[in-house]
C-alpha positions as CSV (number, residue, x, y, z in Angstrom):
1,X,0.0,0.0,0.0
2,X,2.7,2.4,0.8
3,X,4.2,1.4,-2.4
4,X,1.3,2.3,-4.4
5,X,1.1,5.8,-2.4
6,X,4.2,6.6,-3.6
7,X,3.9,6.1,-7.2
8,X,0.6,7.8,-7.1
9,X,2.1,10.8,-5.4
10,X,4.9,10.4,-7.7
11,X,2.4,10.6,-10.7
12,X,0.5,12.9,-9.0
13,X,4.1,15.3,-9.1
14,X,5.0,14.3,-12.3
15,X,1.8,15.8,-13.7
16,X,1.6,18.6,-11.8
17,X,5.3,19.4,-12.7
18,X,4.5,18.7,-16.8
19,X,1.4,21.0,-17.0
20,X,3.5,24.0,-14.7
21,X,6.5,22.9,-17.6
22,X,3.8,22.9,-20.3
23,X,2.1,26.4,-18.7
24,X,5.6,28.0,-18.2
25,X,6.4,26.5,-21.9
26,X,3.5,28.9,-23.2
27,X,4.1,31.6,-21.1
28,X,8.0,31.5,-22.8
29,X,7.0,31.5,-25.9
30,X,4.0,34.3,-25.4
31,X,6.6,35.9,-24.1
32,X,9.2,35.8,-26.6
33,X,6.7,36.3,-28.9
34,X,6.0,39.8,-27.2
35,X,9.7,40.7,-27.5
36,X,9.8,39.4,-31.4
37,X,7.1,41.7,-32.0
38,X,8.2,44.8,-30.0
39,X,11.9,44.3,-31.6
40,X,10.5,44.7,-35.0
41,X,8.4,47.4,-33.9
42,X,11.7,48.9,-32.8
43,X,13.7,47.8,-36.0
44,X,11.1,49.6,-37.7
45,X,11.7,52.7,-35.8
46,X,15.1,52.7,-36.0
47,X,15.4,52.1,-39.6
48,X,13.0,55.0,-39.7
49,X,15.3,57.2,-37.5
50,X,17.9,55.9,-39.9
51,X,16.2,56.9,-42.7
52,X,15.6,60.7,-41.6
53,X,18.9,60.6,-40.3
54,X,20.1,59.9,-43.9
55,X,17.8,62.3,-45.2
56,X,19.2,65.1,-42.9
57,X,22.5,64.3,-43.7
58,X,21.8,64.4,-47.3
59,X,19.7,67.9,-46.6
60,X,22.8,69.0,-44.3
61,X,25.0,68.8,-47.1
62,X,22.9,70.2,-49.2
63,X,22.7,73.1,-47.3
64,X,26.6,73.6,-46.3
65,X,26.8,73.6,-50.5
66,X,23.9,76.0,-50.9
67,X,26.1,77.6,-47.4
68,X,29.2,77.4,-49.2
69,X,27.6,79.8,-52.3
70,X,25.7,81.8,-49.9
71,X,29.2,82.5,-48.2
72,X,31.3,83.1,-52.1
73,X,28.8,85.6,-52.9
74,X,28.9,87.4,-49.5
75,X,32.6,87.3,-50.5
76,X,32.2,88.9,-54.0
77,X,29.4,91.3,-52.4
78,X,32.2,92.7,-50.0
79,X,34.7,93.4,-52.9
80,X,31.8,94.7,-54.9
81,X,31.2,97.2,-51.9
82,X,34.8,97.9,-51.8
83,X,35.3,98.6,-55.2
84,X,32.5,100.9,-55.1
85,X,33.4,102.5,-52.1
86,X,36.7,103.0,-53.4
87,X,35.0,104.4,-56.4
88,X,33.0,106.4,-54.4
89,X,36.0,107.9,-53.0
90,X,37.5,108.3,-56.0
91,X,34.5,110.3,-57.4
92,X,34.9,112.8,-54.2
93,X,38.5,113.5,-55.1
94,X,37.7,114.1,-58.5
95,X,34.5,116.1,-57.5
96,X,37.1,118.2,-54.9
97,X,40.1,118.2,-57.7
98,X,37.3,119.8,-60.2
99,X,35.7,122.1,-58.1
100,X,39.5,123.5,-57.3
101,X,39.5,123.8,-61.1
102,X,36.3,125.7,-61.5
103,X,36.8,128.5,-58.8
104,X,40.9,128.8,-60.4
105,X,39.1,129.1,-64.0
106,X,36.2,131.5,-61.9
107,X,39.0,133.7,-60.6
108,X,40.7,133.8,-64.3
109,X,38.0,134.7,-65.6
110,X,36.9,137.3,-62.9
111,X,40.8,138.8,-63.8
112,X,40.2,138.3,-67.6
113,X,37.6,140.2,-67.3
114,X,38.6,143.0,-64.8
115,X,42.1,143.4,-67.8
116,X,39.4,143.6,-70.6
117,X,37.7,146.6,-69.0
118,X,40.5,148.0,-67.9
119,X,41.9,147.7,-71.8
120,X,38.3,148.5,-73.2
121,X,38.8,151.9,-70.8
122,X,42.2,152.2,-71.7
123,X,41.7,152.1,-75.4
124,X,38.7,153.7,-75.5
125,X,41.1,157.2,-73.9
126,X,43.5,156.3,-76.6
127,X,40.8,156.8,-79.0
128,X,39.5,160.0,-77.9
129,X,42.9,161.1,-77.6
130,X,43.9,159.8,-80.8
131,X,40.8,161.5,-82.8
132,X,41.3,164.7,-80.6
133,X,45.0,164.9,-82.2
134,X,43.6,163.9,-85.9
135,X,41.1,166.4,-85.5
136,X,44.2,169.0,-84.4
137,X,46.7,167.9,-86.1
138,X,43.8,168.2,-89.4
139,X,43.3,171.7,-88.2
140,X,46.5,172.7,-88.1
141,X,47.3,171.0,-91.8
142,X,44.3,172.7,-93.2
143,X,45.2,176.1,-91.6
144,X,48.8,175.2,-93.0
145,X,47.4,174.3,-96.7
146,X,45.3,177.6,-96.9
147,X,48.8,179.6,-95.8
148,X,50.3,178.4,-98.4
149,X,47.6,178.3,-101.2
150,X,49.7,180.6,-103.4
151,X,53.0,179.0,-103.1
152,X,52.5,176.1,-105.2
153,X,55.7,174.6,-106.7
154,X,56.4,175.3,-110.1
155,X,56.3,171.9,-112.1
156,X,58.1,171.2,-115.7
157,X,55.3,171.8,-118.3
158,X,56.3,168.9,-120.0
159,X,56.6,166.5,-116.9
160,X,53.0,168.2,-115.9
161,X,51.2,167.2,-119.5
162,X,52.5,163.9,-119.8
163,X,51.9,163.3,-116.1
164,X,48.3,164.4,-116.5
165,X,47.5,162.7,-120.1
166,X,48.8,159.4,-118.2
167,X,46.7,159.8,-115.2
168,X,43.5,160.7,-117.6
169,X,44.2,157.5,-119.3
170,X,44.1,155.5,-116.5
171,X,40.8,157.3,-115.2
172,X,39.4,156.3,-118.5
173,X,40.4,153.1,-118.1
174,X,38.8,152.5,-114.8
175,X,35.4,153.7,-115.6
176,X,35.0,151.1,-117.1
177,X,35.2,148.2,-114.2
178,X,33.4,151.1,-111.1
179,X,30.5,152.9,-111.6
180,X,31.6,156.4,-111.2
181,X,35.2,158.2,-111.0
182,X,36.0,161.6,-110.7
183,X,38.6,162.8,-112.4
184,X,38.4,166.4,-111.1
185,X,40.8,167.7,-108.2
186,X,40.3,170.2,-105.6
187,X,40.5,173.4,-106.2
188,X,43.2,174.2,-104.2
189,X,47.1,174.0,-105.5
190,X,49.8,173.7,-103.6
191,X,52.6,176.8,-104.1
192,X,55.8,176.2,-102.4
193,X,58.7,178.4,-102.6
194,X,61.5,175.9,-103.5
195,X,61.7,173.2,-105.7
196,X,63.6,170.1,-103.9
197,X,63.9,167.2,-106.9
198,X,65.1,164.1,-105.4
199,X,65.0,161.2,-108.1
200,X,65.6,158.3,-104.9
201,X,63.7,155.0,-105.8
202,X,62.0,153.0,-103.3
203,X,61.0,149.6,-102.8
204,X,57.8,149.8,-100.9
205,X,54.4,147.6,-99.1
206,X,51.5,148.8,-101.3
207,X,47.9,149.2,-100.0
208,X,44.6,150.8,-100.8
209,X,42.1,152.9,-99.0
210,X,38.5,154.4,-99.4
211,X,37.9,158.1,-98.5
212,X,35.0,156.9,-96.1
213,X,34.2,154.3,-93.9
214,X,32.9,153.0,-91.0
215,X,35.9,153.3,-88.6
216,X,35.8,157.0,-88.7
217,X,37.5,158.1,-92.1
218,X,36.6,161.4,-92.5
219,X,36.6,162.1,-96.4
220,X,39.6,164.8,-95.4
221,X,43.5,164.0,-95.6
222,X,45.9,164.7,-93.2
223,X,47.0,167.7,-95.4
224,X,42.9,169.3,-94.9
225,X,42.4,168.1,-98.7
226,X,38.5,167.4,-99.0
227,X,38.8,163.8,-100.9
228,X,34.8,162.3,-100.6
229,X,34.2,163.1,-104.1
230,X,37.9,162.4,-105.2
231,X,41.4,160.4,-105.9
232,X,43.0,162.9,-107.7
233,X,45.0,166.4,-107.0
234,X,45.7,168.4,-109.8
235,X,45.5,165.0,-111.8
236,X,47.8,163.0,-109.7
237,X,46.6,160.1,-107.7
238,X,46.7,160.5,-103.7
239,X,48.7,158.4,-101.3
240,X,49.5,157.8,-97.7
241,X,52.7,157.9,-96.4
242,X,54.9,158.0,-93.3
243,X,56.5,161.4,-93.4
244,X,59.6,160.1,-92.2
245,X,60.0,158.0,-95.2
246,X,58.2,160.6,-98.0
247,X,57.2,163.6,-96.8
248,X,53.6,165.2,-96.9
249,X,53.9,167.1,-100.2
250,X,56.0,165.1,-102.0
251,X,55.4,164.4,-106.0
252,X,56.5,160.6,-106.7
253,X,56.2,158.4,-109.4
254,X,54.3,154.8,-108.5
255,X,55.3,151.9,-110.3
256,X,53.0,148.4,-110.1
257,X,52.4,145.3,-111.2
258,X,49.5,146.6,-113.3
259,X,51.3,150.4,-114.5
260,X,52.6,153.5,-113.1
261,X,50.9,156.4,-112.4
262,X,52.2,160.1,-110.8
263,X,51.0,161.0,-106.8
264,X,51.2,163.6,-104.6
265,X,51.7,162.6,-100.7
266,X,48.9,164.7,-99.1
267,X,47.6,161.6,-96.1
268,X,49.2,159.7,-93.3
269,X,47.3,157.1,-91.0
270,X,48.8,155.1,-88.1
271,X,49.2,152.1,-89.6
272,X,51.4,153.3,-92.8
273,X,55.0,153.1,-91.1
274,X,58.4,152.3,-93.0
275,X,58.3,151.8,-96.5
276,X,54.3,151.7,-97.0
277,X,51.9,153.6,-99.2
278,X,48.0,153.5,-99.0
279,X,46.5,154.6,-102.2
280,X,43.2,156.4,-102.3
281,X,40.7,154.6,-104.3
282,X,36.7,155.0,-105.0
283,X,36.2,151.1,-105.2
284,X,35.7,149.6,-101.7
285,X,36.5,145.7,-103.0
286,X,40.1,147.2,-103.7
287,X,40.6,147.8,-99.7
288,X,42.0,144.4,-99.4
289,X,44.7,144.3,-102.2
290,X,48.1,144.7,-101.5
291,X,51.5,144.3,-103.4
292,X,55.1,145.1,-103.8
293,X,55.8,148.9,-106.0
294,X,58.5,150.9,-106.8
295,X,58.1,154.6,-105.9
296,X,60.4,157.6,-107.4
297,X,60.7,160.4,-105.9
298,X,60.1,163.3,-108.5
299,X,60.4,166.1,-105.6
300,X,60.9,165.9,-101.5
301,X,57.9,167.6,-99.8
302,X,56.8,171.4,-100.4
């Protein structure tokens, strides 16, 4: 009997301990079923995290290129902004340097201008000087040429006709290219008490001249002879002369490239100095003709 207790305890343990083997044998493998599941779940979240992870690495670099760009054209920016400044700078220099310039050329100018009034006063004296000595020294050579209307000098006939004939040639001549020509002189000779013959050639600067025009020309030589209506005296052409050279008076005989013709010295003018004639003319488009002549002096002065 005790025998049979025992085995049936025994059995009694045996199954007892297989179903708490089989129970804990379920439990297991619920269990690790559990942790299969949950590490997938995890493996699944990490490859996830993996997978941003690469993504924000791949967006990172992305970035530090995009960065990189950002930062080369901050750089090129900085130089562009130097440059300019430097340009900028430049431009102010050149701005100061050119205002310098303007207020130097103002201040020329302002002295240009004070020396051109001062000159413009200046000349404008000179000139009212100059025509209150014309006007004198006419005067005086009028009251001079009336004192000495009966001392004319006594020409050679012959010299005198031929002289004349020439010169009435000539007059002829030129009626023909101007529209009118006087041929007749003023009625007042010249008497002189001596007769000075000379016969001394000259090489001389030949110009012409109008009796009137707009710079003040009177119509009356320097000798008081009334010339508006006239070239001629006594049938001699009139001429211009620096006394010093031929003086006032003086009969001479004018050679040129297109004739020769007799003159009397009865003008002067401030610009015929040195070996230069002016010759009276009637034709205005003459005024600006000059050439080379040869002038003989038939007799010095009065």
């Amino acid at each position: 009997m005790g025998k049979v207790r025992w085995l049936t305890t025994a059995v009694v343990l045996l199954v007892i301990a297989l179903g708490l083997s089989i129970g804990a044998g379920l439990q297991v493998k619920k269990v690790n079923s559990e942790l299969m599941q949950e590490v997938k779940t995890k493996e699944t979240v990490l490859q996830d995290k993996e997978n941003t992870i690469n993504k924000l690495s791949s967006d990172l670099k992305v970035k530090s290129k995009e960065t990189e760009k950002l930062k080369s054209v901050v750089k090129e920016n900085e130089k562009s902004i130097l440059t300019k400044d430097k340009m900028i700078k430049e431009l102010k220099a050149e701005k100061k340097a050119q205002a310098k310039k303007i207020n130097s050329l103002e201040e020329i100018n302002s002295t240009l201008k004070k020396n051109y009034e001062q000159l413009k006063a200046e000349k404008a004296e000179k000139a009212k000087n100059a025509k209150i000595a014309l006007k004198k020294k006419q005067e005086e050579a009028k009251a001079q040429a009336e004192k000495q209307v009966h001392k004319a000098p006594q020409v050679h006939k012959a010299t005198k006709v031929v002289a004349k004939k020439e010169d009435k040639q000539k007059a002829i001549k030129k009626t023909s290219n101007h529209s009118t020509i006087s041929t007749q002189s003023v009625k007042k000779p010249i008497k002189s008490s001596s007769n000075k013959t000379s016969g001394r050639t000259l090489n001389v600067f030949a110009t012409h001249y109008i009796a009137l025009c707009d710079s003040g020309c009177s119509g009356i030589t320097a000798t008081g002879v009334d010339v508006r209506n006239t070239m001629y005296y006594n049938g001699m052409r009139i001429i211009a002369v620096d006394p010093s050279v031929i003086p006032l008076y003086s009969l001479v005989k004018v050679q040129t490239p297109n004739g020769t013709f007799n003159a009397i010295a009865l003008d002067t003018g401030g610009a015929i100095i040195g070996n230069h004639i002016d010759i009276l003319t009637d034709d205005s488009s003459q005024k600006n003709i000059s050439f080379q002549a040869t002038v003989t002096v038939l007799r010095e002065g009065k």
